[in-house]
C-alpha positions in Angstrom: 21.0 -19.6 13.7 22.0 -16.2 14.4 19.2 -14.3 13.6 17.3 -16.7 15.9 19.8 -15.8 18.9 19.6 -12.5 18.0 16.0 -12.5 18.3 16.1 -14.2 21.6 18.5 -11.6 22.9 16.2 -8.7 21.9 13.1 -9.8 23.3 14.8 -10.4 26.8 16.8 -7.3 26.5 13.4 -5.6 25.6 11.2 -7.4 28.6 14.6 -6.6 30.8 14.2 -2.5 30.0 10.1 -3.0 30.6 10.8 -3.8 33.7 13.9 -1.8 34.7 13.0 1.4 33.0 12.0 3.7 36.3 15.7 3.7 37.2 17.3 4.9 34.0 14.7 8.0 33.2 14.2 11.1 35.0 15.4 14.5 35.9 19.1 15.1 35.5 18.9 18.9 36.4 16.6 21.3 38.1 17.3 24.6 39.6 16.8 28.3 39.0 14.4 28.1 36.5 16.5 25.4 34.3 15.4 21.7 33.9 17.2 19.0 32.1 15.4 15.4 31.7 16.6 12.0 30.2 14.5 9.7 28.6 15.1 6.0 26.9 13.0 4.7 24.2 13.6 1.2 22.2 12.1 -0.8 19.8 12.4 -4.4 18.6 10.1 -5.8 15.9 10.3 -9.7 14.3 8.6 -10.0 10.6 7.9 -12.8 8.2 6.8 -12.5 4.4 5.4 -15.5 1.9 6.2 -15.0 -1.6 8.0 -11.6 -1.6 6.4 -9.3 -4.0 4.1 -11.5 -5.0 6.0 -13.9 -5.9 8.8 -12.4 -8.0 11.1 -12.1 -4.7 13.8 -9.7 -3.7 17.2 -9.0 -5.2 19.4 -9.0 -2.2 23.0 -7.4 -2.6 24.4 -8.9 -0.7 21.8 -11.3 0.5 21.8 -14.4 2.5 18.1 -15.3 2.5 17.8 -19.4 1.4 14.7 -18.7 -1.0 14.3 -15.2 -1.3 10.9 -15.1 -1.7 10.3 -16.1 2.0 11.8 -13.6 3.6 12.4 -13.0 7.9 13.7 -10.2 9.0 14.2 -8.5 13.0 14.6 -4.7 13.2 15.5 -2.8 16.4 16.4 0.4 17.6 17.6 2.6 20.9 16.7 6.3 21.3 18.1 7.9 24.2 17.0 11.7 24.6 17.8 14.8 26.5 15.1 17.5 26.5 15.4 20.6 28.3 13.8 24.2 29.5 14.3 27.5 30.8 12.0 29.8 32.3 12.7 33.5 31.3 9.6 34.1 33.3 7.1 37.3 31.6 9.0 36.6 28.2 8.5 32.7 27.9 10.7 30.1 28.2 13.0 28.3 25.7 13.3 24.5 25.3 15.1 21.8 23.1 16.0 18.3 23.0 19.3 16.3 21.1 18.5 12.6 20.8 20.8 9.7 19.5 19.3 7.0 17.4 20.3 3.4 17.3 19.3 1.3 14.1 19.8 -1.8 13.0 18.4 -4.7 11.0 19.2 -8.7 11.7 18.4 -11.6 9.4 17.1 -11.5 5.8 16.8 -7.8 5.3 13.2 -5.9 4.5 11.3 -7.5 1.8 11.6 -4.3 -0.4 15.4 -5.1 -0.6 16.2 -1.9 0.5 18.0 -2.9 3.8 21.2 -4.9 3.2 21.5 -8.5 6.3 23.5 -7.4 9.3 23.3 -3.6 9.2 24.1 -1.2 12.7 24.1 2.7 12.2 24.5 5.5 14.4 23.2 9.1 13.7 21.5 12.4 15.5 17.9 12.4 15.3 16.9 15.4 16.8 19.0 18.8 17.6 16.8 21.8 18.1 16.2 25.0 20.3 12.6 26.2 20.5 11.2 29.5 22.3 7.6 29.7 23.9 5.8 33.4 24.1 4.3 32.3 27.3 2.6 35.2 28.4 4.2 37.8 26.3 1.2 38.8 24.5 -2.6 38.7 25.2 -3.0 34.5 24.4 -0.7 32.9 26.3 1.9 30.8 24.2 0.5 32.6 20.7 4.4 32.2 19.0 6.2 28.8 18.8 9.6 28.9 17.5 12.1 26.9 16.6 15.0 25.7 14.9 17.5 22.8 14.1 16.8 19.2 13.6 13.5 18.3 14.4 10.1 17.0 13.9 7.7 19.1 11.8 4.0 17.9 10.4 0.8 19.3 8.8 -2.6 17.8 9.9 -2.5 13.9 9.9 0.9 14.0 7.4 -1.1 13.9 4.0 2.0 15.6 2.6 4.3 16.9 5.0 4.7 14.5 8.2 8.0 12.4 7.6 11.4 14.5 7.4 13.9 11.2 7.2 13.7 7.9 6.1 14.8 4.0 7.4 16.7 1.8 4.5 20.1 1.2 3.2 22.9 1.9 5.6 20.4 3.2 8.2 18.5 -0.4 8.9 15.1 -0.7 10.4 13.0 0.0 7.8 9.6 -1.2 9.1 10.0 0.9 13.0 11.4 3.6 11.2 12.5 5.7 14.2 13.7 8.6 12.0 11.2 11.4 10.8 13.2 14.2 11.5 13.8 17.0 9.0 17.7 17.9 8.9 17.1 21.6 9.0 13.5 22.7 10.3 12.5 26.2 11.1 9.1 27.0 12.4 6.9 29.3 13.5 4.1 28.2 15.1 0.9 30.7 15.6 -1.8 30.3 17.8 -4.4 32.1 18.3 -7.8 29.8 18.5 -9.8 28.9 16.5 -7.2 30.2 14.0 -3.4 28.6 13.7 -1.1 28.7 11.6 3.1 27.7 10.5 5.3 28.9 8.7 8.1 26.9 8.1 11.6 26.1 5.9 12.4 22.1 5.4 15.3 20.4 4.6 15.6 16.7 4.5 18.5 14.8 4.0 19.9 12.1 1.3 16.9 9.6 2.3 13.9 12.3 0.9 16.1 13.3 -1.6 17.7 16.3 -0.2 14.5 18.5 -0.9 14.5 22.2 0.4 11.6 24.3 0.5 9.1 26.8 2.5 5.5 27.1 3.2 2.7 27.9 5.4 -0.2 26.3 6.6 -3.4 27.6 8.4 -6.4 26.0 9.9 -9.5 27.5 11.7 -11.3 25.3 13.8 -15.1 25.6 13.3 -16.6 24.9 17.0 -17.8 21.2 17.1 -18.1 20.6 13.3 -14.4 20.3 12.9 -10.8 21.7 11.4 -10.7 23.7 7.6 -7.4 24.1 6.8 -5.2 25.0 3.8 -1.3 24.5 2.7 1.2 26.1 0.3 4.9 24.8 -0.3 7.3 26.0 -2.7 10.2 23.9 -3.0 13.5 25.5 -3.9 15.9 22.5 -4.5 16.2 19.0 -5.2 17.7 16.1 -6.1 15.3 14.8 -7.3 13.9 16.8 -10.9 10.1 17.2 -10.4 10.4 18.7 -7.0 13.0 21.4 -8.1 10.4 24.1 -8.3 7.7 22.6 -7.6 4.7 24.2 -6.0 2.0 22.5 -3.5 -1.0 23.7 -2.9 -3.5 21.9 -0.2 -6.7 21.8 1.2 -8.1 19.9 3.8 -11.3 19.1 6.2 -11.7 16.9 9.0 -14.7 16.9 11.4 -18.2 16.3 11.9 -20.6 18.1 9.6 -23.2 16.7 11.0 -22.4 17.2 14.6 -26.0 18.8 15.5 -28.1 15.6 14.5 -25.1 12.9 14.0 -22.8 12.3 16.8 -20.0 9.8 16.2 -19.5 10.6 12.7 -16.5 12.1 10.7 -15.4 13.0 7.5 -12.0 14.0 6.4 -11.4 15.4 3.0 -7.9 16.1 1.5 -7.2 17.7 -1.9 -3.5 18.4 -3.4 -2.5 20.1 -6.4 1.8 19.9 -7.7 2.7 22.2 -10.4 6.4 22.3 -11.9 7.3 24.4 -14.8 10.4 24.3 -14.8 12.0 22.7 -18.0 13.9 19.7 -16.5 10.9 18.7 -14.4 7.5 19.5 -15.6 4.5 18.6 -13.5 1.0 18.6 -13.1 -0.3 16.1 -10.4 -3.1 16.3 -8.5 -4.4 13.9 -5.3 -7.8 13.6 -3.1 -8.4 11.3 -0.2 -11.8 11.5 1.2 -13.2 9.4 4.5 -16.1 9.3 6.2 -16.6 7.0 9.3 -19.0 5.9 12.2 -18.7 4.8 15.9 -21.4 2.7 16.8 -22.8 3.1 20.4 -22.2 -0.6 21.2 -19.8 -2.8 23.4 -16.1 -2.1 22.2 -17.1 1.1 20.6 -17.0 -0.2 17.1 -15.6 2.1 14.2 -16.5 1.2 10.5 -15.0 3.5 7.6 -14.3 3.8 4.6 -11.9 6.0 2.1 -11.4 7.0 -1.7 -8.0 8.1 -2.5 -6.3 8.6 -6.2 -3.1 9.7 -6.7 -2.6 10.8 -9.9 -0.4 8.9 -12.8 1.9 10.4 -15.1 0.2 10.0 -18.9 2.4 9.0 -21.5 0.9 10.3 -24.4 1.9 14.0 -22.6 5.8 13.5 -23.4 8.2 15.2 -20.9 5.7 16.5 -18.5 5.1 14.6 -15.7 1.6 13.7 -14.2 2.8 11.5 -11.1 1.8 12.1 -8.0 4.3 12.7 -5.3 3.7 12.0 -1.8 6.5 14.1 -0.5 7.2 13.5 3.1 4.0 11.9 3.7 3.4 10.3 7.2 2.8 6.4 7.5 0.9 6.2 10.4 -1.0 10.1 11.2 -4.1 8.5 12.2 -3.0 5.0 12.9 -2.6 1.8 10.9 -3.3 2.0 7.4 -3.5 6.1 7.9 -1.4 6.7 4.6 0.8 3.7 4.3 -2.1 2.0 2.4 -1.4 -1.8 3.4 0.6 -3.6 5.0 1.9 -5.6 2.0 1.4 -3.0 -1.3 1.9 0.1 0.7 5.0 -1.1 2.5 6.9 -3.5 0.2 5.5 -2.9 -3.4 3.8 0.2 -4.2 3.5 3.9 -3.7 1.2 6.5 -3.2 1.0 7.3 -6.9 -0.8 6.6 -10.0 -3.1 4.8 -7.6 -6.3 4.4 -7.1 -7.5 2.8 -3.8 -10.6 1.5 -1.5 -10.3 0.8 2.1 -13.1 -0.5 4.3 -11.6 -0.2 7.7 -13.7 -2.0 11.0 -11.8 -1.3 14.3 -13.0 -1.9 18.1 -11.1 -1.6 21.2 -12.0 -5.1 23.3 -10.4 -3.4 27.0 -8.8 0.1 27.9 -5.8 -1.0 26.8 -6.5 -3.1 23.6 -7.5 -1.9 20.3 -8.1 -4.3 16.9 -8.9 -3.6 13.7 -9.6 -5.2 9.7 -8.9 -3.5 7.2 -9.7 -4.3 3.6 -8.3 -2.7 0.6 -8.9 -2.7 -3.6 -5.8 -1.4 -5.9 -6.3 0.4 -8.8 -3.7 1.8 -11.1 -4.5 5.6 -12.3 -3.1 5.0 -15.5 -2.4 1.8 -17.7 0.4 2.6 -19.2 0.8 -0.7 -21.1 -1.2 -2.8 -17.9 -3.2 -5.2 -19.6 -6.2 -4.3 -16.7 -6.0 -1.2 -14.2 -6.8 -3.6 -11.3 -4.0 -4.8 -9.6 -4.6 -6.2 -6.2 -7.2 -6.5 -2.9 -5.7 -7.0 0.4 -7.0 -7.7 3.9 -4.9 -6.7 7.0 -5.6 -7.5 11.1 -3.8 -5.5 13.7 -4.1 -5.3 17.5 -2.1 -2.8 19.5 -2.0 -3.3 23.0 -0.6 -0.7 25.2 0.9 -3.1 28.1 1.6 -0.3 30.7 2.7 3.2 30.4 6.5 1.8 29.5 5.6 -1.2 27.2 3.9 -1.2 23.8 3.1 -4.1 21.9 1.7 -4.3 18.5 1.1 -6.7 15.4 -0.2 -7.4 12.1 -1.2 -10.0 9.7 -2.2 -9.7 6.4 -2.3 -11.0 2.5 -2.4 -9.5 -0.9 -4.2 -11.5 -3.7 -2.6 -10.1 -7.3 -5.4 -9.2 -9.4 -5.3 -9.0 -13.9 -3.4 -6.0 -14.0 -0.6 -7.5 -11.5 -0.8 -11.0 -12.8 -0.7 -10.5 -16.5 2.8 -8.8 -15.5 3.8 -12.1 -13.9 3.3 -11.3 -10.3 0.9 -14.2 -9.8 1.5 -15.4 -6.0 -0.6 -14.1 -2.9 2.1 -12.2 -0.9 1.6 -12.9 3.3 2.9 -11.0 6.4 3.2 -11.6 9.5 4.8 -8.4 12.2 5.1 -8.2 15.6 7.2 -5.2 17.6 7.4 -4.3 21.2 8.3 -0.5 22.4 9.7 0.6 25.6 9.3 4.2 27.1 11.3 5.7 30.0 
């Protein structure tokens, strides 16, 4: 009974900001040269799993689900923000914003188990100062600095993308309104068609509290697309493999065929992870590769399809570790099922590691505002290790996002996972449903 009131109460509260939002956002300050703005953003999402985890359910502590395979949860959260700027005229300006958020989690709990019933938390989300070179040298805007607590990505997020994590005390683990790196300092260089970062990342307790440096530079070939290329040391851990752990990436994303083919792409990503050090050898590797088509038709069709395998670790190799892993990889870079490989194995059951997977994606956008999609997937595992069969499950998702207005955001998902040999030998024998709906005000 009260997660159903406090569902009601969210969705009105939610339609109640939609509607009232121009009078809470604007401009707080403006005047020589300074501006100060506020903005609002909330979320509220409702979610429903069938035979958690296949079947095997969730261990709740504490828990107050009535079968706890069947599992309804609500997440919500409020991010108020300040963002401001300063115009030091012929040597750039400097910016930052501080923003609060707001996370919580009603009913059940996430059907991972990770989130706890009845959980509120409170913590800084972003907290940085940035300079601009504005026209300081020859390109206008060429350096981008800054520092503090603050967002920080690489491509489409293949490895770095998400700084901070949603579970345990925090709540919300499925609108995951934190990504912010605790400590981020960047250097931003552009100067087309080359750019480049440099960078130092520190997460917090959620990633492990990983440090580390790196840089990252892409050229942009004209029409036929991005090349780009990443290396990462990281300096300290909690957790043992990443303690000295160097990343080395390559990536392309584009149109190859952009003189004969229009409408096509193809993104390629490679990693390599190398750890010598004694108390966390490594040698993992991972490749992702994409191609898709946009069909000149009504609702612009898009039909794709991607290879990824992240490696396994190998038993027979003793203390050195062959598991892929995906660092601070981003869920959603390009949209559903960008990285966060399904709905159902990606988010509840199963990493990016000692995976293999296939994804046949078919999206179309019926109005302006409207975009749908199916996506289809095939699980593999890397490695056996003791799996009676290396194929472990296919799923099929369907999503719509509908962008309402310029404040309101609405967006869903169903989907099922069918357990396969390897997945069923093992005793997970029960298709696993979703169903998730959230609603996002800006202002």
């Amino acid at each position: 009974m009260k997660s159903r009131k406090f569902r009601t109460i969210s969705i009105s509260a939610i339609a109640a900001l939609a509607i009232g939002a121009p009078a809470l956002a604007g401009t707080v300050y403006e005047g020589n040269g300074a501006k100060l703005d506020f903005s609002f953003e909330a979320g509220y999402g409702t979610f429903l799993t069938k035979n958690a985890n296949f079947g095997s359910g969730v261990d709740f502590t504490p828990g107050n689900a009535d079968d706890d395979r069947d599992i309804d949860w609500q997440d919500y959260y409020m991010l108020p923000k300040l963002t401001g700027s300063y115009d030091l005229g012929a040597s750039g300006s400097l910016y930052g914003e501080w923003a609060v958020a707001v996370t919580g989690t009603r009913g059940d709990g996430d059907a991972i188990g990770w989130t706890a019933p009845n959980t509120d938390h409170v913590d800084n989300e972003l907290a940085y100062i940035g300079w601009k070179s504005g026209k300081t040298f020859a390109t206008e805007n060429l350096l981008d600095i800054y520092y503090g607590q603050a967002k920080f990505a690489v491509s489409d997020g293949f490895l770095v993308g998400d700084g901070a994590r949603d579970f345990n005390q925090r709540g919300c683990f499925w609108l995951a309104p934190h990504a912010s790196f605790e400590r981020a300092a960047v250097i931003k260089i552009n100067a087309s068609p080359v750019r480049g970062d440099l960078f130092y990342l520190a997460t917090d307790w959620s990633q492990g509290v990983t440090k580390g440096f790196g840089a990252n530079v892409e050229y942009t070939i004209d029409k036929y697309g991005t090349v780009g290329a990443m290396f990462m040391t990281l300096n300290e851990s909690d957790i043992a493999t990443r303690e000295g752990m160097k990343v080395y990436e390559g990536r392309y994303m584009g149109n190859p065929l952009a003189d004969s083919v229009e409408n096509f792409y193809l993104n390629l990503e490679y990693a390599i992870e190398r750890n010598n050090d004694a108390a966390g050898k490594l040698a993992a590797d991972a490749l992702a590769a994409e191609v898709g088509y946009t069909f000149a038709a009504a609702m612009s069709p898009t039909l794709s399809y991607r290879f990824a395998n992240y490696s396994g670790d190998e038993a027979a190799t003793g203390s050195k570790s062959e598991a892929f892993d995906p660092l601070f990889q981003k869920a959603f870079g390009r949209g559903w099922g960008t990285w966060l490989e399904g709905e159902l194995m990606g988010e509840f059951f199963y990493s990016n590691s000692n995976k293999k997977s296939h994804m046949l994606g078919l999206k179309a956008k019926p109005t302006d505002s409207i975009s749908a999609g199916l996506l289809a997937y095939s699980f593999y595992a890397d490695q056996g290790n003791g799996m009676t069969d290396s194929h472990m499950a296919d799923e099929v998702n369907l999503y719509c996002d509908w962008t309402v207005s310029d404040k309101l955001f609405v967006t869903g998902a169903i989907g099922r996972a069918f357990p396969a040999k390897g997945l069923k030998d093992g005793g997970y024998d029960k298709n696993f449903d979703v169903f998730e709906v959230a609603a996002i005000v800006y202002f």
